[in-house]
C-alpha positions in Angstrom: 0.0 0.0 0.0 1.5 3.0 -1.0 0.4 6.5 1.2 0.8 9.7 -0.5 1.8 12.7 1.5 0.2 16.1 1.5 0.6 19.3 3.6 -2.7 21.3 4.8 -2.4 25.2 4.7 -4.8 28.4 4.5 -6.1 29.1 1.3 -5.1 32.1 0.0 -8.2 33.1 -2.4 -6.2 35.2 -5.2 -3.1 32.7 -5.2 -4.9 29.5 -4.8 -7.8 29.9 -7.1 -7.1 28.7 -9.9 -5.3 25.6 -8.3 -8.3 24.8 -6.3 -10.3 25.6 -9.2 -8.6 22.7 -11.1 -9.3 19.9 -8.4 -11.2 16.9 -10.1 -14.4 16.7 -8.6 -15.3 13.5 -10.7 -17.2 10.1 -9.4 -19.1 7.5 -11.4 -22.6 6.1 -9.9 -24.5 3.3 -10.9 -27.5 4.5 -8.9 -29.6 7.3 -8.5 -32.1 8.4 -6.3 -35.5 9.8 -7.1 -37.9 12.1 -5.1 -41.5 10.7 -4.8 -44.1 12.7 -3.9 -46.6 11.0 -1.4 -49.9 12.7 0.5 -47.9 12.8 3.7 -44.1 13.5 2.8 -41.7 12.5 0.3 -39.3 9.3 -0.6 -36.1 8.9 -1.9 -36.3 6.0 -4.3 -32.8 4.3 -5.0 -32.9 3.6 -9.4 -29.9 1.4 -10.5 -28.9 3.1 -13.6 -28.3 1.2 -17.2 -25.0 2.4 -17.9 -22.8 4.4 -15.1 -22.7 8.1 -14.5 -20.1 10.5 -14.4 -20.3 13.5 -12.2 -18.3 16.5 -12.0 -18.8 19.7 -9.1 -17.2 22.7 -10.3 -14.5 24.2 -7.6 -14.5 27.2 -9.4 -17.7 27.8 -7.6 -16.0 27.9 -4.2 -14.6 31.5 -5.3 -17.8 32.8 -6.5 -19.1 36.5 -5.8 -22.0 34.6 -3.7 -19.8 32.0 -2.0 -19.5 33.2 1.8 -16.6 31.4 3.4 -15.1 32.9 5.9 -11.8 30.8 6.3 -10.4 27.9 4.3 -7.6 25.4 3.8 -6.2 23.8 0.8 -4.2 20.3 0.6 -1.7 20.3 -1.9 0.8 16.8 -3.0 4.4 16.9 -3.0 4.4 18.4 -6.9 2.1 21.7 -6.0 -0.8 20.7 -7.0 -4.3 21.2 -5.2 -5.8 17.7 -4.2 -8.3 19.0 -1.8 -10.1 21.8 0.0 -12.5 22.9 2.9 -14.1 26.0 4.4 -16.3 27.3 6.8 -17.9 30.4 8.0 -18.7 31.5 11.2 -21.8 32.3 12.2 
């Protein structure tokens, strides 16, 4: 088993953007899951799928005019690059 290691640090929004903003977001699913809509409440309906489904999150989003983050951290490998990222704001 091979572990890879990574540092933690604070995010630095003009620096760190567009390294964050690269991340790959992406996971296949075979299954979904479906609302239904009953008298009394709703259901979540788990629908195996015919052929898998790839899904992608933008990061770019976590530097959006609307995002409201007060404080975050980026992980980044041993070449650099941005392999994860958090963030929270205070209330």
């Amino acid at each position: 088993m091979s572990v890879e290691s990574f540092t933690v640090r604070p995010v630095d929004r003009a620096a760190d953007r567009a390294n964050v903003s690269a991340i790959d977001t992406s996971f296949e699913t075979r299954v979904v899951f479906d609302v239904v809509v009953r008298a009394r409440g709703i259901e979540l309906v788990e629908r195996e799928l015919a052929a898998p489904l790839v899904k992608r999150y933008s990061m770019a989003e976590a530097f959006a005019a609307w995002s409201s983050w007060d404080e975050g951290w980026v992980a980044h490998d041993s070449s650099g690059a941005a392999c994860g990222f958090a963030a929270q704001r205070s209330e």
